[in-house]
C-alpha positions in Angstrom: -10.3 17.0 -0.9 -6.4 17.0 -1.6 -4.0 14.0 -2.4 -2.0 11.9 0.6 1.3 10.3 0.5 0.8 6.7 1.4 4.2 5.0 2.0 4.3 1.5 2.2 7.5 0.8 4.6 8.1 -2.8 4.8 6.0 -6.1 5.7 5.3 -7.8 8.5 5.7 -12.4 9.1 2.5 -13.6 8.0 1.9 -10.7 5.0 -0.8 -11.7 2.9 0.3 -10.2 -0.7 -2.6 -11.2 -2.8 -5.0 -9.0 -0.4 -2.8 -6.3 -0.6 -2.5 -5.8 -4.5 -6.5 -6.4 -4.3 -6.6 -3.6 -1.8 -4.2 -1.3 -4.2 -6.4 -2.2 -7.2 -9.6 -1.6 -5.7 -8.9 1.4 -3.1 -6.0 3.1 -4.7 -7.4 2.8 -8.7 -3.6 1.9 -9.3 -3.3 -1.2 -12.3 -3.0 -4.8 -11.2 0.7 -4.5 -12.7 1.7 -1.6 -10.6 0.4 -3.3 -8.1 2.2 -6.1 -8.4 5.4 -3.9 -8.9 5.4 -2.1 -5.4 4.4 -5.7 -3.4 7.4 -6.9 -4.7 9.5 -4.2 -4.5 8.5 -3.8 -0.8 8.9 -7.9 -0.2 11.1 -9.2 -2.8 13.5 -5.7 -2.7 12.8 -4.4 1.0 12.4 -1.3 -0.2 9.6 1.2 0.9 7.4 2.6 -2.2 4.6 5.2 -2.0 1.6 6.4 -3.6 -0.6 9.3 -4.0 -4.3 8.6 -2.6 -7.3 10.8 -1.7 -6.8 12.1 1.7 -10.1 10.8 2.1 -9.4 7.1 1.3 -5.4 7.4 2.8 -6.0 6.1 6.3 -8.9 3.6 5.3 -5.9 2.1 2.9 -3.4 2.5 5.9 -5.2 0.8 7.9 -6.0 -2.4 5.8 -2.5 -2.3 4.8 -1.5 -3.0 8.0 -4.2 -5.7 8.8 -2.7 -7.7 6.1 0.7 -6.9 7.0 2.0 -4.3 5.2 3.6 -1.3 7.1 2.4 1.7 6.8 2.5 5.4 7.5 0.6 8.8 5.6 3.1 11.5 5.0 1.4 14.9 4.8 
């Protein structure tokens, strides 16, 4: 399996940010502190971030993403 760019373009009213660094930690292998870095940068910054995932795990990720209220899109 290859590698998937995941980009995170903005949140949604109602984003649940403790989910989604959970979701990045677990899913994505990143650290709790990178994680931390892109939900702010994405909430705090409004700027879209992205991350390299298994294609295999990109649009399971995707989709939770968005269920917690993070948009998101795969890039291929």
């Amino acid at each position: 399996m290859g590698k998937a760019k995941l980009v995170f373009t903005g949140w949604t009213v109602g984003a649940r940010p403790i989910p989604f660094i959970k979701l990045l930690v677990d899913k994505a292998k990143l650290g709790i502190v990178d994680s931390r870095n892109i939900k702010e940068d994405i909430i705090e910054n409004g700027k879209s971030r992205w991350i390299e995932v298994d294609e295999c795990l990109a649009e399971e990720i995707k989709l939770e993403a968005n269920d917690i209220g993070f948009i998101s899109v795969i890039e291929k």
